[in-house]
Structure formats: C-alpha cells, structure tokens
C-alpha positions in Angstrom: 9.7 46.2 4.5 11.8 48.4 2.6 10.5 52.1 3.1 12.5 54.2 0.4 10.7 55.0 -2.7 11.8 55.8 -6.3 12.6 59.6 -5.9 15.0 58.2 -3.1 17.7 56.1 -6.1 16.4 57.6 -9.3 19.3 59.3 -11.6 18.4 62.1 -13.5 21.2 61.1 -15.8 20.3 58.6 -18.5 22.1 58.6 -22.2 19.9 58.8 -25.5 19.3 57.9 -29.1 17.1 58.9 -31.8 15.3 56.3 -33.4 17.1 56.9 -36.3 20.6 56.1 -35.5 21.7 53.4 -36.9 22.5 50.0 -34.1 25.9 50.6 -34.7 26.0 54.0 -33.2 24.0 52.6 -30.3 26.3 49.7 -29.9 29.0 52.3 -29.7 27.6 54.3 -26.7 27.1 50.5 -24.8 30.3 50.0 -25.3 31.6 53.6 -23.8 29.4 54.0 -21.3 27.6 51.0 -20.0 24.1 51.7 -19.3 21.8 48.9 -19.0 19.5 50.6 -21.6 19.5 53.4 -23.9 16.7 55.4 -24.1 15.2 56.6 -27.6 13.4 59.5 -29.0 12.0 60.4 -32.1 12.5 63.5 -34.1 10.9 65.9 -32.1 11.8 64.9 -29.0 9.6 62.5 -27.7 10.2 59.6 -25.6 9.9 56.4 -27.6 10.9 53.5 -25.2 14.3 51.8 -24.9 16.8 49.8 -26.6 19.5 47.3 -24.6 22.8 45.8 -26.0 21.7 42.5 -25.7 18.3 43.0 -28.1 20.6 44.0 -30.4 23.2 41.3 -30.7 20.5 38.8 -30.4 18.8 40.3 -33.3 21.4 39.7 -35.8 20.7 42.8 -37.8 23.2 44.7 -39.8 23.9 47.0 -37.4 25.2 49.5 -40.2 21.3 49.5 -41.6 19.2 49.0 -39.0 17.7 52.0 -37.3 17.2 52.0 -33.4 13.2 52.3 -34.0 13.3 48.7 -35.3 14.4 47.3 -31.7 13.1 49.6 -29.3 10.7 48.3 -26.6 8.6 50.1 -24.6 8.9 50.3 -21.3 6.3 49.8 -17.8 6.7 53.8 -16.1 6.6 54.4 -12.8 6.7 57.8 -10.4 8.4 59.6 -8.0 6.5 57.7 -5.4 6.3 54.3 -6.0 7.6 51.9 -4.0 10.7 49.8 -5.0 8.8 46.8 -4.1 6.3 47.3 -7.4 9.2 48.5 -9.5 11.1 45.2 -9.1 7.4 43.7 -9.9 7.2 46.0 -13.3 11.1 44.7 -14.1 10.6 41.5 -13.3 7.7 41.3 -15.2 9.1 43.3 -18.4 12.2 41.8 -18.7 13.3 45.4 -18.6 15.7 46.9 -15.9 15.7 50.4 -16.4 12.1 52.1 -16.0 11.6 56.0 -16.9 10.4 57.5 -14.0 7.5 60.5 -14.9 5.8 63.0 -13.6 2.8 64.1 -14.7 3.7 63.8 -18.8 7.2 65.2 -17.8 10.0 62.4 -18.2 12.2 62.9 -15.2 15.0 60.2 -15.3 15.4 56.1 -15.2 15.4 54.2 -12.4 17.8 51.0 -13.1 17.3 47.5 -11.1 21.0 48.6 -9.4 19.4 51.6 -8.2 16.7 49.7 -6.8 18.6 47.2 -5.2 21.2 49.8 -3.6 17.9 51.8 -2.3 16.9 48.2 -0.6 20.3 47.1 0.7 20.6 50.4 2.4 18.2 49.5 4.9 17.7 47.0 7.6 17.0 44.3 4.8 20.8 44.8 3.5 22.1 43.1 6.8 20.1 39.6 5.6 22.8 36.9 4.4 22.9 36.3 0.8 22.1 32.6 2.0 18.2 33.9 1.9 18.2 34.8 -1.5 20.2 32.8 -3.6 19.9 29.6 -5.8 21.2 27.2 -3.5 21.2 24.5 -6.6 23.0 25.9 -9.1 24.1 24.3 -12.2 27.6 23.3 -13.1 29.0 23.2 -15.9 33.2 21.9 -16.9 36.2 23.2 -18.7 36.2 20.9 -21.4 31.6 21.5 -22.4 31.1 22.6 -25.3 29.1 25.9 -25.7 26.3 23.8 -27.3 26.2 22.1 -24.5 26.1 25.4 -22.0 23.6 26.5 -24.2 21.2 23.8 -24.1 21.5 23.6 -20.4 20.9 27.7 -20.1 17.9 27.1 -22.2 16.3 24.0 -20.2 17.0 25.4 -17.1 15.9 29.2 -17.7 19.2 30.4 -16.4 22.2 32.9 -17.7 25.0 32.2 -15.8 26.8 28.8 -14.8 29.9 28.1 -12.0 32.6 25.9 -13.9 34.5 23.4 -11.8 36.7 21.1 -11.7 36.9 18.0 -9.1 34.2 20.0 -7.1 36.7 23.2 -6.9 35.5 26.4 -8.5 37.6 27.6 -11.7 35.5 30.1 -13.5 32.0 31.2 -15.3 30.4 31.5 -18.0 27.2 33.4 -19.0 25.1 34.1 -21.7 27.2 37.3 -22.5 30.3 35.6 -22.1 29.0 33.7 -25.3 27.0 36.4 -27.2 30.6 38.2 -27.1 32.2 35.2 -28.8 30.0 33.9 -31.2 29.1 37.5 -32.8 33.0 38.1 -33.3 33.3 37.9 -37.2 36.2 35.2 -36.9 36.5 32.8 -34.2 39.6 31.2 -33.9 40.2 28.0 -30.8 43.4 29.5 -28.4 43.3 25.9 -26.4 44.1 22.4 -27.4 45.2 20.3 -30.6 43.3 22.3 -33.5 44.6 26.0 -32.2 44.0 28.7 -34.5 41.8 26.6 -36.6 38.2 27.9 -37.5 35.9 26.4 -35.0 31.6 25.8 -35.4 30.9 28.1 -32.9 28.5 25.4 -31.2 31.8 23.6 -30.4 33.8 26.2 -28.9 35.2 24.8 -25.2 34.3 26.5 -22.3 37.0 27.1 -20.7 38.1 29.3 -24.2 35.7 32.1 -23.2 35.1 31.7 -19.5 36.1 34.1 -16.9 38.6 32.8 -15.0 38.9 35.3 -11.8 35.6 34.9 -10.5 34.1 37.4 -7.7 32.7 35.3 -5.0 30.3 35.6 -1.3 30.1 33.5 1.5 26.6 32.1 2.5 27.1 34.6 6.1 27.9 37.6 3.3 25.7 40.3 3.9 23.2 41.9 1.2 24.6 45.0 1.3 28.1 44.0 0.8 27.2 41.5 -2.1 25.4 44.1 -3.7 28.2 46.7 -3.3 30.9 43.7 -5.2 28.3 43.5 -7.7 28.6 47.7 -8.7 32.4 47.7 -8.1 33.4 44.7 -10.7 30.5 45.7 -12.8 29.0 42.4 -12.9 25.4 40.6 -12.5 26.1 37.9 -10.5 28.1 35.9 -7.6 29.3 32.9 -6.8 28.7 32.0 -3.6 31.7 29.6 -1.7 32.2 27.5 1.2 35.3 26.0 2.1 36.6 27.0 -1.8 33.4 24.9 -2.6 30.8 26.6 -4.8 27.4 26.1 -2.8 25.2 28.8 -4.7 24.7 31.4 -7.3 23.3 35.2 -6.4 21.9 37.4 -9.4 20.4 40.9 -9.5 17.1 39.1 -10.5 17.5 37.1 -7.0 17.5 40.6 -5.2 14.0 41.6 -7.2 11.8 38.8 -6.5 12.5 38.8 -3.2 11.5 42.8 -3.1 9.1 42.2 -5.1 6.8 40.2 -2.4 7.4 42.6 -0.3 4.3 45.0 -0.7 1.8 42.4 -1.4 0.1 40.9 1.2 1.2 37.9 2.2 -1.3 35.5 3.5 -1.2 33.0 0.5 0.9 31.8 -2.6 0.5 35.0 -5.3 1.5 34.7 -9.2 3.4 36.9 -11.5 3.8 36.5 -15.6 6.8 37.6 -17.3 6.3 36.7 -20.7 8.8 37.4 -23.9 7.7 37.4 -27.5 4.9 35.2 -26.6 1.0 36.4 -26.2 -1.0 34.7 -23.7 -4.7 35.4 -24.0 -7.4 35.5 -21.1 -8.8 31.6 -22.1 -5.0 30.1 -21.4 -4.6 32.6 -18.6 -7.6 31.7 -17.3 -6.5 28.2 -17.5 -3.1 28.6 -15.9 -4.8 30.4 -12.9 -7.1 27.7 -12.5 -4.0 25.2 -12.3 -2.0 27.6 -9.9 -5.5 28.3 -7.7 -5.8 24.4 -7.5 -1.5 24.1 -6.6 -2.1 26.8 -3.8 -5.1 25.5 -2.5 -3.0 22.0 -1.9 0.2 23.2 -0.7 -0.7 26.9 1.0 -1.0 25.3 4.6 2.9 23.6 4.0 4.8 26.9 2.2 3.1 29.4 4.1 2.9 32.7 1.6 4.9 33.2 -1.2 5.6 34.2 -5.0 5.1 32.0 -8.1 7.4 33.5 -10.7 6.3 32.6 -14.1 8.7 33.2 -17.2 7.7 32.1 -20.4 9.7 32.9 -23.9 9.6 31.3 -27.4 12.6 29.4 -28.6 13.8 27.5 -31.7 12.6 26.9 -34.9 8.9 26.8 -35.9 7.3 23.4 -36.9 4.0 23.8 -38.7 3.1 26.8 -37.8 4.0 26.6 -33.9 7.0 27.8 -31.9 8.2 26.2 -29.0 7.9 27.8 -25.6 10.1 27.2 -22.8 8.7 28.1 -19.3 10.6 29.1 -15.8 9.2 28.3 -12.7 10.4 29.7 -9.3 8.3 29.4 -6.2 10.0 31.7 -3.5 8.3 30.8 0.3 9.1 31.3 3.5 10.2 27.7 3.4 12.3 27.6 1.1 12.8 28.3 -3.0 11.9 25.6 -5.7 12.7 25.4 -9.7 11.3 23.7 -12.2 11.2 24.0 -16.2 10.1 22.5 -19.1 9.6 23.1 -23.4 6.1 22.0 -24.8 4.2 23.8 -28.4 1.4 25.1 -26.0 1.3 27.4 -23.2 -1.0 25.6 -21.1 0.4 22.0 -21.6 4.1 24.1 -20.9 2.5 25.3 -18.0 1.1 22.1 -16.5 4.0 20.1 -17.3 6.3 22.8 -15.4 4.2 22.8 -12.5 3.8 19.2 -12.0 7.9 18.8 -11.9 7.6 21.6 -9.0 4.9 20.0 -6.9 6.9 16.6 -7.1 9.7 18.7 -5.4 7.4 20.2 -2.8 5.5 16.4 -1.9 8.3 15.3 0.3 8.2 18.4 2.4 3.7 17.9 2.9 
C-alpha cells in the first residue's frame, strides 16, 4: 500500500488559457513550458477543463483560427484527500494525466501522473524492481520500417512507443510523438539514403530518420524509484529496459498507474476498468461485456489469483456505412503475471469478445 495522499504531491502551480486563445498560442506555452496539460478558463474566470499538446496536433485544426474552447476536455476532479491509488484509476480511465485537485468549489492546483508516481516511489513500493511492472514483450520495430509500418503496428497493438534494433542489439526509439513531430512539419524532406532531400509521403518516411538514437535505459534489478527519477530528469515517458545490451522490456508512466491503481481495491478476485476514447458505450453492451468478463473470471480466478482487467477502447479510421472501427486494448495485470491482447472489429461487443478470447488462449497453458 501506498499511504500518501493527493495534498502530499499536488503543485499549486499549473499554467492557463482562456478559451479564447487561439491553439497557436496554446501550442506556444507547450512548447516553453512543458506541462502535460493546460488548463482553460472562460471569460470570467471559471475553470473550463483542459487542453493537451497532443489533442491539438492530432486534430489538424488551423491553429491560427481555432479557439482553445473547441478542444478542451473536461477533466475527472479529485481532493486534498484522495488516495493516489483512485487518482491513477480517474487517469487511467480518462486518458487524462493532470487532474484539478478542489476543495469545496475552490480550485486548488493539478495533480500530474508524475506527481503521482514520485508520491508512490517515495515509499516502500519505490524499492520494487522495475522487472514487476513492465511489458516484458515488447514490440520491435527496425531501422529501415517505414512509419506506416510503425503506425500500423502502434495501432494493432494499442501501444506508443517501440525499441528499434538491429541484430537483437538496441539502437534507438520511436514513439507516437516522435512521429506527430515529423509528419505535422509543413515540409518533410528524407536526410538518409538514395532519394535525400527529396519530398517524401509521409507514410514512407524510415524510421531510423526520426528515431531517437540515445536512448535512456533500466536494468530488470533497477529499482522504481530510480526509474522514475531518469524518467523526470531526461523528460521522457518511457524506458527501455536492457540485459546484457539486450532490450528485454519496455516501462511507461501508464505501467506505474495500473499497478497503483489495484492497490486500494480489494483484491480477492479479477476487477475491470473502462477507459474509453471518442467512443460511447451504453449500459446494454456494458452489460454484455461484464457478462463476458464475469464468465472469464469465474474460469480463470482460482489460476491468476486477483487482479486488474484494463480495458481501452478508441475509434480509428475511416467510417464505412455509417460505422467506425474500434480498436480495443486488453491488459490483465495478476499476481501471476501480465497478459496483452488486441483486436479491431465495427462493434463493441464483437471487439470485446474477440480481444478476450486471444487473452484467454494466452492464459490456457498456465490452467
């Protein structure tokens, strides 16, 4: 357990916008600054929600035109005394990393996921190897993949950040900002190979034009606390984690929450949380989603012991007759172990089911 609270890492401190600045003055104060969110008011002074860099880029507005009101979100709140184990819950679940912490009606401050994780680390929980939390199956991805191909794989697999190697040996990574930062630049030229300088499709840009090439790595035996503190000092979301100059695993800010985030619950049996993105999900295919998941603990409760179903789902792509397709996450995080699974369907049930099955195939062997 992890006994500080929200008044113990909250920052007062917290940079704003009215929600009629334009996203182009926004943009500039990400690019100062660096918060993970900015938060918005209107004309009088009133707390609106907030707006983060990557809503904005993703949006393709004119940022000259558009107004902040037209992207802001709002966001779960939480108070002085909640515990940091519920406000990695309310992220996780929001897809939002910096909460506004109130009392009363009075708006305090912002609690960011950094915050929460350096409140966590700081305790007895900060001397666990990073070994415990990470994804000890990452992805890989090569110098010479297009970002078409990085894309697609990001997309199928529900991640943001891939290890590139090169005969098994790690030489960079790439993430989904990596390539946000390149394919929004007005003119994009190829620096590497035969066809330099020419105008390249963006889908066909090489990785290893826009990867980062001095990448921060762990050991598995690295402690919490010291990953955590690399993580604040370069600025960065995630780490590599290396054996023997071998990548073995990836750790993310996200894999420091859902661990926190079971915390507080009691754990007796396998629990579910939703984190849904521009998708709606009403109580008949909730209803239907809990019955598969109650039937999935019910089988494999007794063999994982408790645990966390975490359950992302997000529209993508074009729409064809009237439906989007929907992509869905799974990550089942037990004492035994962590499984992933994924997969794109038109409904959210049939997403669902099809996502769960590739999960329970990986949990059979272990029953």
């Amino acid at each position: 357990m992890v006994s500080n609270i929200v008044k113990d890492v909250f920052s007062r401190d917290f940079i704003s916008v009215s929600e009629e600045d334009t996203l182009s003055v926004c943009l500039s104060l990400f690019k100062g600054e660096m918060p993970p969110v900015l938060a918005v008011f209107d004309s009088r002074g009133k707390y609106k929600g907030v707006l983060a860099r990557r809503w904005i880029i993703r949006s393709r507005l004119d940022p000259n035109t558009t107004k902040a009101k037209s992207l802001v979100r709002s966001a779960p709140t939480v108070t002085l005394n909640e515990s940091l184990s519920k406000t990695s819950r309310l992220m996780i679940g929001s897809e939002i990393r910096q909460l506004p912490v109130y009392s009363g009606e009075k708006l305090l401050g912002f609690v960011t996921d950094e915050n929460v994780i350096h409140g966590a680390v700081l305790e007895k929980w900060g001397n666990t190897n990073v070994e415990e939390v990470m994804n000890k199956n990452p992805f890989f991805v090569k110098e010479d993949d297009s970002v078409g191909t990085v894309l697609s794989l990001f997309r199928e697999k529900g991640i943001s950040h891939a290890p590139v190697v090169s005969n098994e040996n790690l030489i960079g990574i790439i993430g989904i900002h990596d390539i946000i930062e390149h394919t929004f630049k007005p003119k994009q030229r190829q620096t590497l190979g035969e066809r330099v300088g020419d105008k390249l499709p963006v889908l066909n840009i090489l990785v290893k034009g826009i990867m980062v090439k001095n990448v921060i790595t762990v050991s598995p035996e690295t402690k919490l606390r010291e990953a955590a503190e690399k993580m604040h000092k370069f600025n960065i979301s995630s780490l590599v984690v290396v054996k023997n100059r071998i990548p073995v695993g990836i750790v993310t800010k996200r894999d420091f929450l859902e661990p926190l985030a079971q915390m507080d619950v009691e754990m007796r049996r396998l629990t579910v949380q939703f984190s849904l993105k521009d998708i709606e999900v009403d109580e008949t295919q909730r209803g239907l989603i809990m019955n598969n998941f109650e039937s999935f603990a019910r089988k494999y409760e007794e063999t994982l012991g408790a645990g966390t179903l975490f359950i992302y789902m997000k529209t993508h792509g074009t729409i064809y007759k009237g439906d989007q397709l929907i992509h869905c996450r799974l990550q089942l995080r037990t004492k035994k172990g962590s499984f992933f699974s994924s997969s794109e369907e038109w409904s959210v049930e049939q997403t669902f089911r099809i996502a769960l099955n590739r999960l329970e195939k990986q949990i059979r062997p272990k029953k």
